[in-house]
C-alpha positions as CSV (number, residue, x, y, z in Angstrom):
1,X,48.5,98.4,114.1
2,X,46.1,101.3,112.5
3,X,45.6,104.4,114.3
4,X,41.2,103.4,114.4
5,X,42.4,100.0,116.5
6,X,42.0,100.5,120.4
7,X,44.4,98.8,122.4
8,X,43.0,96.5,125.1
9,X,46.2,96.4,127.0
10,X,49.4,94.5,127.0
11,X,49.5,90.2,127.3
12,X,50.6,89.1,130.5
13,X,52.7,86.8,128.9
14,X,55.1,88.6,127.0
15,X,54.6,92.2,127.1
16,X,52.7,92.6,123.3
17,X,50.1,95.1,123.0
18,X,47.0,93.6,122.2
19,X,44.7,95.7,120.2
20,X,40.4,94.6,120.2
21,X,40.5,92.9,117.0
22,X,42.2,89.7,119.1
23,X,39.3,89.9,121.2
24,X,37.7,86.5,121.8
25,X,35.2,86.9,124.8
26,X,33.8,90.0,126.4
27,X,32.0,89.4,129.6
28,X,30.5,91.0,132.6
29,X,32.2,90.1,136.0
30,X,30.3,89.9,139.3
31,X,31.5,93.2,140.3
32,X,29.8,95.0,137.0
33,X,32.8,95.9,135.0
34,X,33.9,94.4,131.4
35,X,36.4,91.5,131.1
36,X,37.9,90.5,128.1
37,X,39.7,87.3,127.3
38,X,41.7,88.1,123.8
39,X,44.5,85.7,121.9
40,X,48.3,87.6,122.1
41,X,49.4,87.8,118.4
42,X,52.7,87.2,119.1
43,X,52.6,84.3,122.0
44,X,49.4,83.1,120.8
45,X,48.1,82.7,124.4
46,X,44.8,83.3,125.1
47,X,45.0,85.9,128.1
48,X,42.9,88.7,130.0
49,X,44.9,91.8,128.7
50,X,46.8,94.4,131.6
């Protein structure tokens, strides 16, 4: 991963870090904040980064 690539968190799944060029879908949730649904690069899941 480059140094410029922000991670968005680690997959659920298995434990990867997921950085934002797997992002998918970036949405606004009811409450107001940012969700983000991003494919794992090494599971291949799609999955809402932790």
């Amino acid at each position: 991963m480059n140094a410029d690539e922000s991670s968005l968190g680690r997959c659920p799944e298995c434990g990867e870090d997921i950085s934002e060029a797997w992002i998918l879908v970036e949405y606004e949730k009811e409450d107001g904040t940012e969700g983000v649904w991003a494919e794992c690069p090494v599971c291949e899941d799609v999955v809402a980064p932790e």
